[in-house]
VEXDREN-2710 file (C-alpha; in Angstrom, 1 decimal):
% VEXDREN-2710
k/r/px/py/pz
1/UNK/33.6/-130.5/90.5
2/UNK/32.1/-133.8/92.1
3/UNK/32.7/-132.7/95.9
4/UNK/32.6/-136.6/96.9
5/UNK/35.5/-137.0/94.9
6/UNK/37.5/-134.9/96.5
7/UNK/36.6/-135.6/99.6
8/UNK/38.4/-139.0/98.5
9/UNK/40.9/-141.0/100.9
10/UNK/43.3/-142.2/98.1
11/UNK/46.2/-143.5/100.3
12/UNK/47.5/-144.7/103.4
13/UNK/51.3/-144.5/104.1
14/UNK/51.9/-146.3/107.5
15/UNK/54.6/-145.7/109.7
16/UNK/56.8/-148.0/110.8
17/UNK/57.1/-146.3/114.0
18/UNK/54.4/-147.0/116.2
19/UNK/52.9/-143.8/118.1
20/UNK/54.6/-141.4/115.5
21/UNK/52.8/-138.1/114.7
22/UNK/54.1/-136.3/111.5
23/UNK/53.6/-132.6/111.6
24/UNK/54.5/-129.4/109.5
25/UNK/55.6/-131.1/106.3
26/UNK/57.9/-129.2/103.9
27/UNK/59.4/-129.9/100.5
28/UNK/63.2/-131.3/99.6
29/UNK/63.1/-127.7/97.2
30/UNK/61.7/-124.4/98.0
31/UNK/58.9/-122.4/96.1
32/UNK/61.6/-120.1/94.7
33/UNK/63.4/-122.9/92.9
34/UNK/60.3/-123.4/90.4
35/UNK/62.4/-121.6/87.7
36/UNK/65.0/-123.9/88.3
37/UNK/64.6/-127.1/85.8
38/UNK/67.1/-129.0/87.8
39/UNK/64.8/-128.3/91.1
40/UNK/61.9/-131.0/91.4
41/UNK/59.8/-131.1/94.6
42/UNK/59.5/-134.5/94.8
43/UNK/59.8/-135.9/98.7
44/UNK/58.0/-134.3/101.7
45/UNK/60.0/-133.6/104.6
46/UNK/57.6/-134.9/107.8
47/UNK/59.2/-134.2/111.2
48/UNK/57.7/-135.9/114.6
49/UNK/56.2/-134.3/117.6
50/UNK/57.2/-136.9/119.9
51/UNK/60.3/-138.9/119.0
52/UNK/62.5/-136.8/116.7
53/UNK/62.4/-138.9/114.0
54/UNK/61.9/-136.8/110.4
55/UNK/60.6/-139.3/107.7
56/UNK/61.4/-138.3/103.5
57/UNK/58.6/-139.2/101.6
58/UNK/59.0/-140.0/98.1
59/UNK/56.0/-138.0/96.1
60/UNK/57.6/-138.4/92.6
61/UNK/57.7/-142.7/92.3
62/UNK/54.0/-142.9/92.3
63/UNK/52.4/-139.1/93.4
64/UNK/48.7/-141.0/94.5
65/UNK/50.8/-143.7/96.5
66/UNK/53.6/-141.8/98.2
67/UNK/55.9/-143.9/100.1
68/UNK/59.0/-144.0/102.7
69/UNK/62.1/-142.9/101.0
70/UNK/64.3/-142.5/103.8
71/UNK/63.9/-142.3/108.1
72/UNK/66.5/-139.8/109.9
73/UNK/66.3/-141.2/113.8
74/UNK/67.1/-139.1/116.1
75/UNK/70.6/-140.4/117.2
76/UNK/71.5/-139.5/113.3
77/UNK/70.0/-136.2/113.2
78/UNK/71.5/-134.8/116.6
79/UNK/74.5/-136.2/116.3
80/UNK/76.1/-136.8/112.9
81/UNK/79.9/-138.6/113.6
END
C-alpha cells in the first residue's frame, strides 16, 4: 500500500459555524443493524464541544465529499415545542 496515499487530505467540509469543534462522531444506524438491508449508515452524527450544536453529515451523496445534511441548534435540541 502507497503510505503517501493514505496519508491523503481528500476533503474539507467547513462549518458554517465559526469556532465549532466537532467531536465523538457516531452513525445514523448502529453496527448491529448490518444484517438489516433497510439499515444504511449513511450520515455521521458530529456533536460540538462548545456550542451544542450537533451537525448530520451526509456520507452516502458523494462518500469522498461528505457534506452538511442537516444542523440541530441548540434551542431545537433542548427544547423541542
Amino acid at each position: 500500500m502507497d503510505t503517501l496515499r493514505t496519508r491523503q487530505v481528500i476533503h474539507r467540509l467547513e462549518l458554517p459555524y465559526v469556532g465549532d469543534e466537532i467531536h465523538h462522531s457516531g452513525w445514523n444506524a448502529c453496527s448491529s443493524c448490518y444484517t438489516d438491508p433497510s439499515k444504511s449508515r449513511s450520515r455521521l452524527i458530529l456533536p460540538c464541544l462548545e456550542s451544542s450544536r450537533v451537525y448530520v453529515v451526509d456520507t452516502a451523496t458523494d462518500p469522498r465529499a461528505p457534506r452538511i445534511h442537516k444542523v440541530v441548534l441548540r434551542r431545537t435540541a433542548f427544547n423541542p415545542f
